[in-house]
C-alpha positions in Angstrom: -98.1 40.6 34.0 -95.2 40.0 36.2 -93.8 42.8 38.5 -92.0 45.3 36.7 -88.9 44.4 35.5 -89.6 40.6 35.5 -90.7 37.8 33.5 -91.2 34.3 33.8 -88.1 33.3 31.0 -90.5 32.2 29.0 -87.8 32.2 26.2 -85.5 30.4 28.3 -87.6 27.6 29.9 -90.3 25.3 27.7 -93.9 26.3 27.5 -95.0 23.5 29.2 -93.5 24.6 32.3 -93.8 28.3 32.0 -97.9 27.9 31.1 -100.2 30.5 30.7 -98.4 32.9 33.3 -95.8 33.4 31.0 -98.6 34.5 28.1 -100.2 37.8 28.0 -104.1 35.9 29.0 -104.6 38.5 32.1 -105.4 42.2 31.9 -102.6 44.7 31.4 -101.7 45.9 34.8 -102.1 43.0 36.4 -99.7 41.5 38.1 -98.2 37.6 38.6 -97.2 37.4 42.5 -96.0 34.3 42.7 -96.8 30.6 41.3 -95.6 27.0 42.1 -97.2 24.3 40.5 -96.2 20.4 42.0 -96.5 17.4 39.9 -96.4 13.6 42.0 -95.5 11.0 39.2 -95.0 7.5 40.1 -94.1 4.5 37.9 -93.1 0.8 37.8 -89.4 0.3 37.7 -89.3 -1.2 34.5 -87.2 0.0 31.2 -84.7 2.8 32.0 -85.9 2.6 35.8 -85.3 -1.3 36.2 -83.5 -2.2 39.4 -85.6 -1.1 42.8 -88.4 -3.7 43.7 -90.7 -0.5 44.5 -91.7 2.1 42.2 -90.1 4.6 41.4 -91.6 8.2 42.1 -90.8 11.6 41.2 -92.0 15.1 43.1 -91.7 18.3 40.2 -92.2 21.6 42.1 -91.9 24.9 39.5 -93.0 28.3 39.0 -92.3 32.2 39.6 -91.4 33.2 43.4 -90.9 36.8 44.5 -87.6 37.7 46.5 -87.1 36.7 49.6 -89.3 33.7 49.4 -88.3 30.3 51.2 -90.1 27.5 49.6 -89.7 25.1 52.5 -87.9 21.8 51.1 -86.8 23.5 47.8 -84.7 26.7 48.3 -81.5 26.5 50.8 -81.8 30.5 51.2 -83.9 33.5 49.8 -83.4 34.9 46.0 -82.0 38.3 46.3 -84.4 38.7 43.0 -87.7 37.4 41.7 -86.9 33.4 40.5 -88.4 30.5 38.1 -88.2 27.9 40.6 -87.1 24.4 39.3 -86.7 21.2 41.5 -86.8 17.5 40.6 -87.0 14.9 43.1 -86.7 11.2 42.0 -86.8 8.5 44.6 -87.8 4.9 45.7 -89.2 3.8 48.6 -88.9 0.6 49.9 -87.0 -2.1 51.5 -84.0 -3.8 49.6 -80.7 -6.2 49.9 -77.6 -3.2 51.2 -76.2 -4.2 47.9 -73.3 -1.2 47.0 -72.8 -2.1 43.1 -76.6 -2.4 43.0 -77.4 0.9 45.0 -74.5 2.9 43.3 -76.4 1.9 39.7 -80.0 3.0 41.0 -78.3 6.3 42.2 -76.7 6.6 39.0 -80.0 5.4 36.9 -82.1 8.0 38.4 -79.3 11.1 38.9 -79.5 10.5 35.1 -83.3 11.0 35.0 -82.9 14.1 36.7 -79.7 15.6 34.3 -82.6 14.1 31.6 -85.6 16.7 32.6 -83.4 19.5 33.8 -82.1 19.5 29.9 -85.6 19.2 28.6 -86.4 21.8 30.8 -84.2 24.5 28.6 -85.0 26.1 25.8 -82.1 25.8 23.2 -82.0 30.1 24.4 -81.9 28.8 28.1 -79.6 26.3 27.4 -76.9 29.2 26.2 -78.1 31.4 28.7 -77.4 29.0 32.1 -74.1 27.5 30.3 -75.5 24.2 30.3 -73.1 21.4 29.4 -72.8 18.0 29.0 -70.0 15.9 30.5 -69.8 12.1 29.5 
């Protein structure tokens, strides 16, 4: 389904990301272009996200992309080679007090979010495959 020569990883990255591109539902001979799905999440900051007074929100962009695509916002420069694309955004916005221990621990608190899906993202086969590790 994918160009020749390519696949979506689906061994490497979890189903619920890959979807039914990564599944053999079209016709053989057909063939997956491209795909980016985008998911807008937003929740209260309570629990693990306690700390901004506005809610924190969280922009998930992923999918295949051919070579030499530029995914405006996403990718710095052009895959040499077809890609699964995988980008996390988590944010607040709002007004609040310039407090530096306060904004350093929000940073923290939702850079750890992030490392959180990215991991989830992997398959224990991706995991091995992109070196992932985990500093403390």
């Amino acid at each position: 389904m994918a160009p020749a020569g390519v696949s979506i990883s689906a061994d490497r990255f979890r189903p619920e990301l890959t979807g039914w591109p990564a599944t053999a539902t079209v016709a053989d001979g057909t063939h997956l272009v491209t795909t980016i799905t985008q998911s807008q999440l937003t929740a209260p900051p309570t629990g693990e996200l306690a700390g901004p007074e506005a809610d924190v929100q969280a922009v998930v962009r992923h999918g295949l992309v051919p070579a030499n695509t530029m995914v405006p916002g996403v990718l710095p420069r052009q895959p040499r080679g077809p890609a699964f694309l995988l980008d996390i955004d988590i944010f607040t916005e709002g007004p609040q007090e310039f407090e530096p221990d306060e904004l350093t621990r929000q940073l923290t608190m939702l850079h750890d979010q992030i490392d959180r899906f990215f991991f989830w993202a992997l398959t224990d086969e991706g995991a091995t495959y992109f070196g992932r590790e985990v500093f403390e």
